[in-house]
N, C-alpha and C positions, 0 to 999 in steps of 0.2 A: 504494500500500500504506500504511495504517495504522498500521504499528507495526512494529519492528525487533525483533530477539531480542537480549538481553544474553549476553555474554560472561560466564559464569558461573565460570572458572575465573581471569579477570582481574577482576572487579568485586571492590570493594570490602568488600562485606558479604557475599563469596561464604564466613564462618566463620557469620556471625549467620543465613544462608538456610537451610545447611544444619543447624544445630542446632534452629531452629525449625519447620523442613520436619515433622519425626518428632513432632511435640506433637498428641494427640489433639484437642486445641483452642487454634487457636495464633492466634484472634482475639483484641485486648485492645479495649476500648474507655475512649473518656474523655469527658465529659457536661462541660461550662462555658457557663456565660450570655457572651451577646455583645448589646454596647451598640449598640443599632442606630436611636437618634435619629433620625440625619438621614435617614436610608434611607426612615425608616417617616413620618420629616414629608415627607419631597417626594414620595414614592411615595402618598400620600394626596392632595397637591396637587397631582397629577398625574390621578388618578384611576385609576390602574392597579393591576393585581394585588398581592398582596403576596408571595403563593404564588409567581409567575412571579418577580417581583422576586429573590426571595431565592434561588431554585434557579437564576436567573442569578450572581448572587454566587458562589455556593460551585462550581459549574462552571467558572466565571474564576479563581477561589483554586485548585481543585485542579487545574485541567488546567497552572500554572503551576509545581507541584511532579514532579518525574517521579516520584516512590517511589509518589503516590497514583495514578500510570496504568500503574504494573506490574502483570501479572498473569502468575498460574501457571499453563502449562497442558502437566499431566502432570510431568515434572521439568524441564521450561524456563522461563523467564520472557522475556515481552515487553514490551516499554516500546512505548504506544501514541500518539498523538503528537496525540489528541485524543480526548476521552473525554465521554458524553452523558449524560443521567440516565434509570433506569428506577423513575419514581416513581409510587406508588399514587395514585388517584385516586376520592376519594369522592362515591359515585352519591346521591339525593334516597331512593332506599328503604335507605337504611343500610348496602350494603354499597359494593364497591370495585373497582375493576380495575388492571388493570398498562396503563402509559404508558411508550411510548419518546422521548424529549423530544432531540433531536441539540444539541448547545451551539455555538451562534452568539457571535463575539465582537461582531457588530452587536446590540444590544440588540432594536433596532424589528425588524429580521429575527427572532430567537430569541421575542420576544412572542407574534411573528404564528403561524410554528410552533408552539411552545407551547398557543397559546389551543385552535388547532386540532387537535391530539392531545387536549387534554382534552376540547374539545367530542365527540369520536369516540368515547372510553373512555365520557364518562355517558351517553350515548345508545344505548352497547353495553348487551348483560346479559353479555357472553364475560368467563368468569375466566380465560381463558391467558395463559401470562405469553409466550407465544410463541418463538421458540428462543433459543436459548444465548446471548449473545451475553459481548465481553468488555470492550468500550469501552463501562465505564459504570458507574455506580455506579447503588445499589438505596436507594433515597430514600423515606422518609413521612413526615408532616405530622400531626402531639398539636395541633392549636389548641385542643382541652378542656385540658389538661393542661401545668402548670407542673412538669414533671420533675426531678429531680435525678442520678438514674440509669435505666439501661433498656439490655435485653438483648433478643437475636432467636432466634425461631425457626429452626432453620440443620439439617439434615441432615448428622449427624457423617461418613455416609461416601460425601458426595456433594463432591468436590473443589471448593473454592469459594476465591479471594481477592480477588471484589470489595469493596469499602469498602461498609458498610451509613451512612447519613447518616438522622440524622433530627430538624427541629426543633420543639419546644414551642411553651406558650399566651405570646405576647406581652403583659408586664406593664408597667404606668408607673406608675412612684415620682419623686414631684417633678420632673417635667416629663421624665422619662430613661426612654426603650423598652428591654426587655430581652428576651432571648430564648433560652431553653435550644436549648442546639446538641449533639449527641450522632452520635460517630463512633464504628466499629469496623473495626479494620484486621488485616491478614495480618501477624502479627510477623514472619516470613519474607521479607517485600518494606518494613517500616515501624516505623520507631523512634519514640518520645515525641519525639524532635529536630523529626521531619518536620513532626507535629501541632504542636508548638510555632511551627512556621512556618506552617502554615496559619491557626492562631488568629491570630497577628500580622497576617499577608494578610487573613483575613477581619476582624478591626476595623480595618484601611486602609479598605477598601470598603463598609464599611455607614457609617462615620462622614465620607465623602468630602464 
């Protein structure tokens, strides 16, 4: 099994869950550049993906945080004990499909899956996003676009608290890579604390 159920009446933020549970819209999100030098020089010298590279990162950072592998379902919450990405993936005739990528902590294993779910999504025309699932967060990819903020799409009365991830156009200022990174979370399951740890975790790992 996957994932354990919290103790809702003994957890810690069982005041913060339930005051935020009632909010017609209780995702917040927060947009911040990350300094990703090294990542983007040896991921170059390497010859490997950048896309794959970076969706391995942030998979490593959040599957290390338990708040960002909670989710809600119904009035329970479960902590998942490993969490994948389901990230869009853009086709040659301009549009896109949905990809389920499983997060490998072996790098060269997670590549290889990886390369292989994308090669399947662009060679598909299927837009299904395929079923429900909860271990996983809902990822895309702005490589046009140097963002500063940016909101989703979301069905207000379809119950939802996975994490939305998504990163911008990589820029270089005097020899330093930057790259807008934008999250949106379930205020119910995730405080500015948790993101402040992941921001931390993730510039550990792109600048390693």
């Amino acid at each position: 099994m996957n994932y354990e159920k919290v103790d809702i009446e003994n957890w810690s933020r069982k005041q913060q869950f339930e005051f935020f549970l009632k909010f017609t819209e209780p995702f917040f999100g927060i947009t911040f550049d990350l300094t990703i030098t090294n990542f983007f020089n040896k991921t170059k010298e390497r010859g490997d993906s950048i896309f794959i590279g970076y969706i391995f990162n942030i998979l490593k950072a959040m599957n290390e945080i338990d708040e960002l592998k909670m989710r809600i379902v119904g009035r329970e919450v479960f902590r998942y004990n490993q969490i994948g990405c389901s990230a869009t993936i853009a086709r040659d005739d301009g549009t896109f499909g949905f990809s389920y990528i499983d997060y490998n902590p072996n790098y060269k294993d997670f590549k290889i899956s990886a390369e292989e779910e994308i090669n399947r999504v662009q060679k598909s025309k299927s837009f299904d996003p395929g079923p429900q699932v909860y271990d996983t967060i809902h990822f895309s990819s702005l490589p046009w676009i140097k963002f500063t903020s940016l909101s989703h799409a979301r069905q207000f009365d379809h119950p939802d608290s996975i994490p939305k991830v998504s990163c911008g156009k990589i820029v270089e200022k005097d020899g330093e890579y930057f790259m807008p990174f934008s999250i949106h979370v379930h205020h119910a399951l995730v405080d500015g604390f948790h993101i402040g740890l992941l921001e931390k975790r993730l510039s550990e790992l792109f600048n390693r």
